[in-house]
C-alpha positions as CSV (number, residue, x, y, z in Angstrom):
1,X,-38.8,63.7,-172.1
2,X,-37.6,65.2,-169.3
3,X,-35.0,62.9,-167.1
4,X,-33.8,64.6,-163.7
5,X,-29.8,64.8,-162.7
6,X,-28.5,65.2,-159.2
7,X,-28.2,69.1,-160.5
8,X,-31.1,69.6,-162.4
9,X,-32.7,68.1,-165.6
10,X,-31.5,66.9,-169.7
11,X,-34.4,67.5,-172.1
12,X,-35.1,65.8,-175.4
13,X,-35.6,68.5,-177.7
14,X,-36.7,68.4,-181.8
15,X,-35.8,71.9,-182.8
16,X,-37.8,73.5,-185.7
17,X,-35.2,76.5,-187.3
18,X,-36.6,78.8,-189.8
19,X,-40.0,79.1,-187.6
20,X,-42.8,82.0,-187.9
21,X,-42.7,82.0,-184.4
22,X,-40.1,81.2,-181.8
23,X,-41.1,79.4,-178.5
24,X,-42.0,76.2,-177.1
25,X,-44.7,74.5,-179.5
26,X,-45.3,71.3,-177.8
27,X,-44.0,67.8,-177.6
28,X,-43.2,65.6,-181.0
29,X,-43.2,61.8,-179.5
30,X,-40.4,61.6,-176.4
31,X,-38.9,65.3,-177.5
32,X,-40.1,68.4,-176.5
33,X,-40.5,71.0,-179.9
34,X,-39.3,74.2,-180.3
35,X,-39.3,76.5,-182.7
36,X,-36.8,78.9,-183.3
37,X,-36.8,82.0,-186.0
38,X,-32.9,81.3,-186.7
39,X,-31.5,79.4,-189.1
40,X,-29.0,76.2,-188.2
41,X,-25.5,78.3,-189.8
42,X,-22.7,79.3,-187.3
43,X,-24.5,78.5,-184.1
44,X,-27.2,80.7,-184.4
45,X,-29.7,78.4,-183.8
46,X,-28.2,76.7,-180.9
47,X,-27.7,80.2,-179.5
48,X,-31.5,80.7,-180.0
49,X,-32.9,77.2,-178.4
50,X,-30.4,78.4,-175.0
51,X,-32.3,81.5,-175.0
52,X,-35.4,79.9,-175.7
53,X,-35.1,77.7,-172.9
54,X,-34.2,79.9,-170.3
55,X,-36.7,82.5,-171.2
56,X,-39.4,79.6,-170.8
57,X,-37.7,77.8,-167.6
58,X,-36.5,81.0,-165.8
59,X,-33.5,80.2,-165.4
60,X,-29.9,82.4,-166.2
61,X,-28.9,81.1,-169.5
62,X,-25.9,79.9,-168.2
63,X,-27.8,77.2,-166.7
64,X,-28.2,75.8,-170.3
65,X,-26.2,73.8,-172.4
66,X,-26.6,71.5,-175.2
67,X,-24.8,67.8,-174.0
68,X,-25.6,66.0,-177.8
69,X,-26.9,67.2,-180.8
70,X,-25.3,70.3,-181.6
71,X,-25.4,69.8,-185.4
72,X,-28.5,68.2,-185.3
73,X,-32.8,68.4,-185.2
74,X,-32.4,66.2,-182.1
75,X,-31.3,67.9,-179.1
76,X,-30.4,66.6,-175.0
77,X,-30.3,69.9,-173.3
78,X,-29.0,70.1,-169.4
79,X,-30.7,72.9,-167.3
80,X,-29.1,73.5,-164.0
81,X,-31.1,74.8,-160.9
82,X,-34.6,73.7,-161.8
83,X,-36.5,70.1,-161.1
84,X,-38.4,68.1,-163.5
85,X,-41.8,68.7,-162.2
86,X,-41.3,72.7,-162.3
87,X,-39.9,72.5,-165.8
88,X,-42.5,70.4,-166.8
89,X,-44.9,72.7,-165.5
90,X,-43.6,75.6,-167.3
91,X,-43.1,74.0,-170.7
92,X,-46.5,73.1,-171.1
93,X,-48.0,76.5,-169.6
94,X,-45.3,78.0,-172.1
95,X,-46.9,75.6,-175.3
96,X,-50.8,76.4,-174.4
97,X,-50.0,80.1,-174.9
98,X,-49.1,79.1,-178.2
């Protein structure tokens, strides 16, 4: 799900660590999935959803920052800068590609 801010958007995520392939796979009921080739151990794969993000949004990753989850599957992610329809738009060209 994608819920708009005064300053930008929080995402729903369901990370998937360990993955083949890293990138934006789809959505998985209200959360969008994403896979990521790091594993969950010091941060790494927070590190990698950030990039992840931004790569697919285009936006700086600065603009991105985990709000809840950190230590978990589940995932709200704020992106600064960009609105709900253009993310939206760019999530699921980014998951057909797949």
């Amino acid at each position: 799900m994608i819920h708009s801010t005064p300053d930008g958007i929080v995402l729903s995520i369901r990370v998937i660590p360990r993955a083949g392939v890293a990138g934006v796979a789809g959505m998985r009921g209200d959360a969008w999935l994403i896979r990521l080739h790091a594993s969950p151990v010091e941060g790494a794969a927070n590190a990698e959803l950030v990039a992840v993000l931004a790569a697919a949004l285009g936006v700086p990753r600065r603009a991105v920052s985990i709000v809840a989850g950190e230590r978990s599957r589940q995932k709200r992610v704020r992106i600064a800068g960009i609105d709900a329809a253009t993310a939206a738009a760019r999530l699921f060209s980014m998951a057909r590609q797949k």
